[in-house]
OpenMM code with the backbone's topology and positions (N, CA, C; nanometers):
from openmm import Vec3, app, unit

residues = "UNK UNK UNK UNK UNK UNK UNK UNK UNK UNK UNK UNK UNK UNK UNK UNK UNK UNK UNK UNK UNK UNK UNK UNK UNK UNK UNK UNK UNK UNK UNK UNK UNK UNK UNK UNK UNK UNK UNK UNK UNK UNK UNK UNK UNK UNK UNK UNK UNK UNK UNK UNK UNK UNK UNK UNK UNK UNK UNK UNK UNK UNK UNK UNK UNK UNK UNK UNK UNK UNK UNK UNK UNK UNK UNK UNK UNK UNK UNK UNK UNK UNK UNK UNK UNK UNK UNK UNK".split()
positions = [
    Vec3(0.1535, 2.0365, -0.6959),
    Vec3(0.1710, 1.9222, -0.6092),
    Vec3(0.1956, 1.9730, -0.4680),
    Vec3(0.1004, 1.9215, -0.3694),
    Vec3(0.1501, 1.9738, -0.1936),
    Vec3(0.2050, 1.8799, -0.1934),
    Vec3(0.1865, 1.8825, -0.0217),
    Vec3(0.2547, 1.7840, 0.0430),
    Vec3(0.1524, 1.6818, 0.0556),
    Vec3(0.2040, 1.5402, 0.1332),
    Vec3(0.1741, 1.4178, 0.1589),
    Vec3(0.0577, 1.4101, 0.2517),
    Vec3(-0.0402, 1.3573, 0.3124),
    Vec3(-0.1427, 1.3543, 0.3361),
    Vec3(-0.1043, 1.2991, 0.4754),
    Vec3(-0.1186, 1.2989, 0.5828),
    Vec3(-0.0561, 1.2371, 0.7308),
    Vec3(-0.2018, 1.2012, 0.7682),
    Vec3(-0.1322, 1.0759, 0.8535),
    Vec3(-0.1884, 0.9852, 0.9637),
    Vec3(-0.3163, 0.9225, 0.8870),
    Vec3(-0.2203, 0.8775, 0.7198),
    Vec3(-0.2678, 0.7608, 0.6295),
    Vec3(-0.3385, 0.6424, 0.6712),
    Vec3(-0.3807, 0.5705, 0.6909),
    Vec3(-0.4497, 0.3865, 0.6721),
    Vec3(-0.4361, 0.3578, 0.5640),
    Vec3(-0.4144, 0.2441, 0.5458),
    Vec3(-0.4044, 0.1697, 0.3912),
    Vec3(-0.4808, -0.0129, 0.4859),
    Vec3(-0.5133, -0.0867, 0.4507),
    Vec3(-0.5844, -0.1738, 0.4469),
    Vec3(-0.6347, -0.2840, 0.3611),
    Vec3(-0.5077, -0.3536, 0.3106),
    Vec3(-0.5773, -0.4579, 0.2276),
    Vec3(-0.6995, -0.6174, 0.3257),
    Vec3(-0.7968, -0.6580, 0.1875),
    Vec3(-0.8588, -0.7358, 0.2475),
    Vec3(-0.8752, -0.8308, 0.1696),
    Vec3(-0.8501, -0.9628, 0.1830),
    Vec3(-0.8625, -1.0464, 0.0657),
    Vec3(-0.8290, -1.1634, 0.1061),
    Vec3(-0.7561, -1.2569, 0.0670),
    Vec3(-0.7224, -1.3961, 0.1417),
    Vec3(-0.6793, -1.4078, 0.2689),
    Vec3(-0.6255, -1.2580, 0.3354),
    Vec3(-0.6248, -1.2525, 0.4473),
    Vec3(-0.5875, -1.0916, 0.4292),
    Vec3(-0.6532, -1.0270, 0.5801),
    Vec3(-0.6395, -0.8414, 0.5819),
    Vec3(-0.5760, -0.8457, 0.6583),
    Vec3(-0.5002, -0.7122, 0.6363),
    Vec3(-0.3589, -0.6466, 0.7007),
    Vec3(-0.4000, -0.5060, 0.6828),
    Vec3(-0.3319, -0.4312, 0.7759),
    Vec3(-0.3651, -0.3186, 0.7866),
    Vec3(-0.2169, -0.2449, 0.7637),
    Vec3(-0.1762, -0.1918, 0.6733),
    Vec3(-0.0338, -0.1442, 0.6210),
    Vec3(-0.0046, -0.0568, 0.7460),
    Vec3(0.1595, -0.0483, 0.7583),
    Vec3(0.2107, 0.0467, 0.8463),
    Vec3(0.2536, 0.1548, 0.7386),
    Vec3(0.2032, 0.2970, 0.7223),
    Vec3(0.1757, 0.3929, 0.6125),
    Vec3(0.2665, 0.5153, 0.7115),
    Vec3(0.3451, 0.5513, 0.6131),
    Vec3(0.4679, 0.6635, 0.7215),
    Vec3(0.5325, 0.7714, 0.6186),
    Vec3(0.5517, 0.9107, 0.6137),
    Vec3(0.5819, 1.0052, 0.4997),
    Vec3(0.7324, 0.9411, 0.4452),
    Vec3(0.7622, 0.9583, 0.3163),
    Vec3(0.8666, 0.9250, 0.2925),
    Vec3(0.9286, 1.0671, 0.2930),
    Vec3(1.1238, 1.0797, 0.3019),
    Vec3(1.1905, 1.1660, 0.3015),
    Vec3(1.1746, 1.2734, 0.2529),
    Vec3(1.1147, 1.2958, 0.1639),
    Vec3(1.0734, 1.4235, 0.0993),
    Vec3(0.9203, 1.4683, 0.1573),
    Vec3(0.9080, 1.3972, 0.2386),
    Vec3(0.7213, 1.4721, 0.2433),
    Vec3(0.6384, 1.5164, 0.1719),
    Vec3(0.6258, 1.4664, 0.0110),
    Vec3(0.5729, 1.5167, -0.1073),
    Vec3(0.4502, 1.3264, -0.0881),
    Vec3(0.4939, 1.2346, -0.0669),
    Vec3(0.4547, 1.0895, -0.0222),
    Vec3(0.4620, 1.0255, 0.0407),
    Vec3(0.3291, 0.9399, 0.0733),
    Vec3(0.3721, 0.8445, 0.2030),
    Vec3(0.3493, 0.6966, 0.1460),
    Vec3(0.4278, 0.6427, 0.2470),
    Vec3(0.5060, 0.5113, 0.1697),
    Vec3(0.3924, 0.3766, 0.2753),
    Vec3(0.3558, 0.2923, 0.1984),
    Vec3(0.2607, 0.1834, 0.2558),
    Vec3(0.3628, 0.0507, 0.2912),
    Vec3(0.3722, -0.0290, 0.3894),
    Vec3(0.4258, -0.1120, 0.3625),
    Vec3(0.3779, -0.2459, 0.4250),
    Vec3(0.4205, -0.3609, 0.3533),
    Vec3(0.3134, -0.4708, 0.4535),
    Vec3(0.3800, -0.5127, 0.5800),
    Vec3(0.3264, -0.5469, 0.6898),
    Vec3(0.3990, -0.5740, 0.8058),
    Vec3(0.4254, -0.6727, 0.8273),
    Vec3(0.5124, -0.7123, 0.9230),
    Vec3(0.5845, -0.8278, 0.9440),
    Vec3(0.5194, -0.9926, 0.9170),
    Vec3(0.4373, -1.0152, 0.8887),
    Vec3(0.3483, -1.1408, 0.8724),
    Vec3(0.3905, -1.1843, 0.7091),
    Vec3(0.3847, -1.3237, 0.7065),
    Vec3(0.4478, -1.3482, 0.5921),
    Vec3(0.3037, -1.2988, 0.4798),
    Vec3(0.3390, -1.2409, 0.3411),
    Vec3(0.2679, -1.1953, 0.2385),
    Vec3(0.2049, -1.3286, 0.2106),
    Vec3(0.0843, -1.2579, 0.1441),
    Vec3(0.0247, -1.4008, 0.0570),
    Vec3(-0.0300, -1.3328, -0.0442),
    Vec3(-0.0013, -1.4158, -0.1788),
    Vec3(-0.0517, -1.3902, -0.2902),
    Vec3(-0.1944, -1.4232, -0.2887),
    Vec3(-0.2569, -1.2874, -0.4038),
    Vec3(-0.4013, -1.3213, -0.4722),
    Vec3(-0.4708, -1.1706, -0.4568),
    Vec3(-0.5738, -1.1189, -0.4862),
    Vec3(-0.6015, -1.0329, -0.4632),
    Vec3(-0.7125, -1.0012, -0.4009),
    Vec3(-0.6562, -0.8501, -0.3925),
    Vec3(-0.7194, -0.7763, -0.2526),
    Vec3(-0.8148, -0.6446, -0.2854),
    Vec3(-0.8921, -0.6418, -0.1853),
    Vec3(-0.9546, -0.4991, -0.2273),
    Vec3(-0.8536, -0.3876, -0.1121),
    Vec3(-0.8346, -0.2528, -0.1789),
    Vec3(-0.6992, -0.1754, -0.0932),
    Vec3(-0.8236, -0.0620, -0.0613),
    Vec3(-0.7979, -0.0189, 0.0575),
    Vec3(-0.8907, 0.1255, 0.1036),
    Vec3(-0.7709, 0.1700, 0.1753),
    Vec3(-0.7559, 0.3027, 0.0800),
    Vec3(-0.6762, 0.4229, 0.1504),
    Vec3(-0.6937, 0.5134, 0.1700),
    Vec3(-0.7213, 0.5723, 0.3395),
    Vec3(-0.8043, 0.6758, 0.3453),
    Vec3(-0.7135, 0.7670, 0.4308),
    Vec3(-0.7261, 0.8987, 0.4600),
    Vec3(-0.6555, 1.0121, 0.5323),
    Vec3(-0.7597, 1.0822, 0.5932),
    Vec3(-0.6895, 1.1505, 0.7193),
    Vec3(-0.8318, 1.3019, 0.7505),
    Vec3(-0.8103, 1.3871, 0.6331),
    Vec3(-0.9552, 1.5028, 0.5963),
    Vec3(-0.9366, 1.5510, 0.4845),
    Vec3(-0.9119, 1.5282, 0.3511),
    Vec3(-0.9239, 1.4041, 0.3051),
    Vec3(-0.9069, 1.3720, 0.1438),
    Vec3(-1.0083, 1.2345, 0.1342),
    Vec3(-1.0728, 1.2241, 0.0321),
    Vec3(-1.2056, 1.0955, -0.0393),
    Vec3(-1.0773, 1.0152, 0.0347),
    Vec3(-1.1794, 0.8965, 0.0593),
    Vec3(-1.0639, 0.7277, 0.0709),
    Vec3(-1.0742, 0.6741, -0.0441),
    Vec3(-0.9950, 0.5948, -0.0895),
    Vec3(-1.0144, 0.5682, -0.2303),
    Vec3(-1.0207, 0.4086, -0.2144),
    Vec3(-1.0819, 0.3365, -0.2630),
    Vec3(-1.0986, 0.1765, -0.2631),
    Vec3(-0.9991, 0.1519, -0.4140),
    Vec3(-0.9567, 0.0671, -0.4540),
    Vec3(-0.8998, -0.0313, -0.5796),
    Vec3(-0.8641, -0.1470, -0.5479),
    Vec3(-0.8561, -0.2556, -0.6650),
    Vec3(-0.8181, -0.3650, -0.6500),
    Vec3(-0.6977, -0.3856, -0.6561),
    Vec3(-0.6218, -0.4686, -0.5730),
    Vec3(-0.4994, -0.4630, -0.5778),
    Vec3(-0.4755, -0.6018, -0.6020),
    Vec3(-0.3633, -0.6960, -0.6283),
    Vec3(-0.2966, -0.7987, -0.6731),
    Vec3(-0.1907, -0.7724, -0.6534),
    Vec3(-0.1381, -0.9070, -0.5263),
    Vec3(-0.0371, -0.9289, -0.4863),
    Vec3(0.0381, -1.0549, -0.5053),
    Vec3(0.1622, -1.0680, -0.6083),
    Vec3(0.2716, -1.1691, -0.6508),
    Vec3(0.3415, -1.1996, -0.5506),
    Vec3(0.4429, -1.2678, -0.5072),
    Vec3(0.5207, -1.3859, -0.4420),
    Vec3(0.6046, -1.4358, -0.5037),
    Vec3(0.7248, -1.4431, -0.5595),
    Vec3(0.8144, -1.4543, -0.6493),
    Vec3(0.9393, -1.4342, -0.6255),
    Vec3(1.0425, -1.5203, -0.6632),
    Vec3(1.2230, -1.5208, -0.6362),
    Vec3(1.2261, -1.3455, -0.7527),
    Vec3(1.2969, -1.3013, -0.6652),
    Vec3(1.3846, -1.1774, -0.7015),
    Vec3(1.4773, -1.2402, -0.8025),
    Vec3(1.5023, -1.1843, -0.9593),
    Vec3(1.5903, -1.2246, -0.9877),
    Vec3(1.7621, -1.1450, -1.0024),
    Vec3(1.7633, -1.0916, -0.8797),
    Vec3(1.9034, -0.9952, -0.8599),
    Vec3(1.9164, -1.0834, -0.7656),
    Vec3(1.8432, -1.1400, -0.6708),
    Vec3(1.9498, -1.1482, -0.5065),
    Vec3(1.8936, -1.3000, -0.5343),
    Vec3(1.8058, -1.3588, -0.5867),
    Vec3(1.7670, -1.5000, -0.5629),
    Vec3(1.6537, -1.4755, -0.4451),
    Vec3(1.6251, -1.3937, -0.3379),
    Vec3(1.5710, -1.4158, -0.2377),
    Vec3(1.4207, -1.3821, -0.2981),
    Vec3(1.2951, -1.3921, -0.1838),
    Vec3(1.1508, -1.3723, -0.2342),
    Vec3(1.1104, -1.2444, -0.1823),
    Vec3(1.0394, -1.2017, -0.3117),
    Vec3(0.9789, -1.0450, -0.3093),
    Vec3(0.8527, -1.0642, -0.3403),
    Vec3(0.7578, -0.9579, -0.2592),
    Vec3(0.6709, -0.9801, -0.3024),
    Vec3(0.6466, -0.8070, -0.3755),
    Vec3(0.5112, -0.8403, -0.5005),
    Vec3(0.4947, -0.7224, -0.5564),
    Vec3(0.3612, -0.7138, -0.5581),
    Vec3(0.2893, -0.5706, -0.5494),
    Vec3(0.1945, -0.5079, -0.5455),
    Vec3(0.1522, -0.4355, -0.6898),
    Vec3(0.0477, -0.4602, -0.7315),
    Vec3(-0.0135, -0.3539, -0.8463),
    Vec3(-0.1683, -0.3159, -0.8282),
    Vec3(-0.2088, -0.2061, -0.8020),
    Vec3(-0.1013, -0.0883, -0.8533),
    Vec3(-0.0122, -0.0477, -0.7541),
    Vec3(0.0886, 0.0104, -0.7904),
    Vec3(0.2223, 0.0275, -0.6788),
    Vec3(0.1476, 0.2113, -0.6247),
    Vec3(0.0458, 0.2272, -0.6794),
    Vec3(0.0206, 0.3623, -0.6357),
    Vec3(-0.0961, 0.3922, -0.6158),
    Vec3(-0.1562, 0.4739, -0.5586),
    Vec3(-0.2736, 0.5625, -0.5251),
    Vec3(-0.2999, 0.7075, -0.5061),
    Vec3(-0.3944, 0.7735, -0.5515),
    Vec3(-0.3990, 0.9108, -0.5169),
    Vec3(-0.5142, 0.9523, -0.4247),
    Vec3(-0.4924, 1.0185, -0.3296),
    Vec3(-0.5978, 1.0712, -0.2804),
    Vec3(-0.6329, 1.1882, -0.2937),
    Vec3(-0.7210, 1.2387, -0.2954),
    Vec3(-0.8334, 1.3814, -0.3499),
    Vec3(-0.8527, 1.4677, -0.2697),
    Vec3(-0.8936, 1.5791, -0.2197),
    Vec3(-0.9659, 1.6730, -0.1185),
    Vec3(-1.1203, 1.6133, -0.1875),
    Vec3(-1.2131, 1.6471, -0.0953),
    Vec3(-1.3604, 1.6766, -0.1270),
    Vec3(-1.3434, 1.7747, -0.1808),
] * unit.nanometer
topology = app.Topology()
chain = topology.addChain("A")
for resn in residues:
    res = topology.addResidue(resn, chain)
    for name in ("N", "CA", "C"):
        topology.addAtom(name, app.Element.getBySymbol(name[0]), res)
């Protein structure tokens, strides 16, 4: 396992596209996608995540909208929660 792949894009497109704000997490082994400030909307999406130096990888993604049931408040969830990217 290296390290994390820098200066990520992630990009969902689907009932409406967003372009993720994608940043290494603490360990630098992964980088973490997240959706930006605009309220989420459920349904699904096609996800392209691409880096310099590694294939971009396309998948379908599906995104929920749903009360949290720890805090009561709304979360939204992503599947798949993951992706890998490749060297050529």
């Amino acid at each position: 396992m290296g390290s994390a792949p820098t200066d990520v894009e992630a990009t969902l497109t689907g009932p409406i596209t967003e372009a993720m704000k994608c940043e290494l997490n603490g360990t630098a082994t992964a980088t973490t996608c997240t959706w930006p400030v605009e309220p989420v909307i459920t349904g699904n999406y096609a996800l392209e995540v691409k880096a310099p130096g590694f294939q971009a990888t396309n998948v379908t993604a599906t995104i929920a909208v749903g009360p949290d049931p720890q805090c009561g408040c709304t979360q939204a969830t992503m599947q798949p929660t993951a992706v890998t990217l490749d060297r050529p």
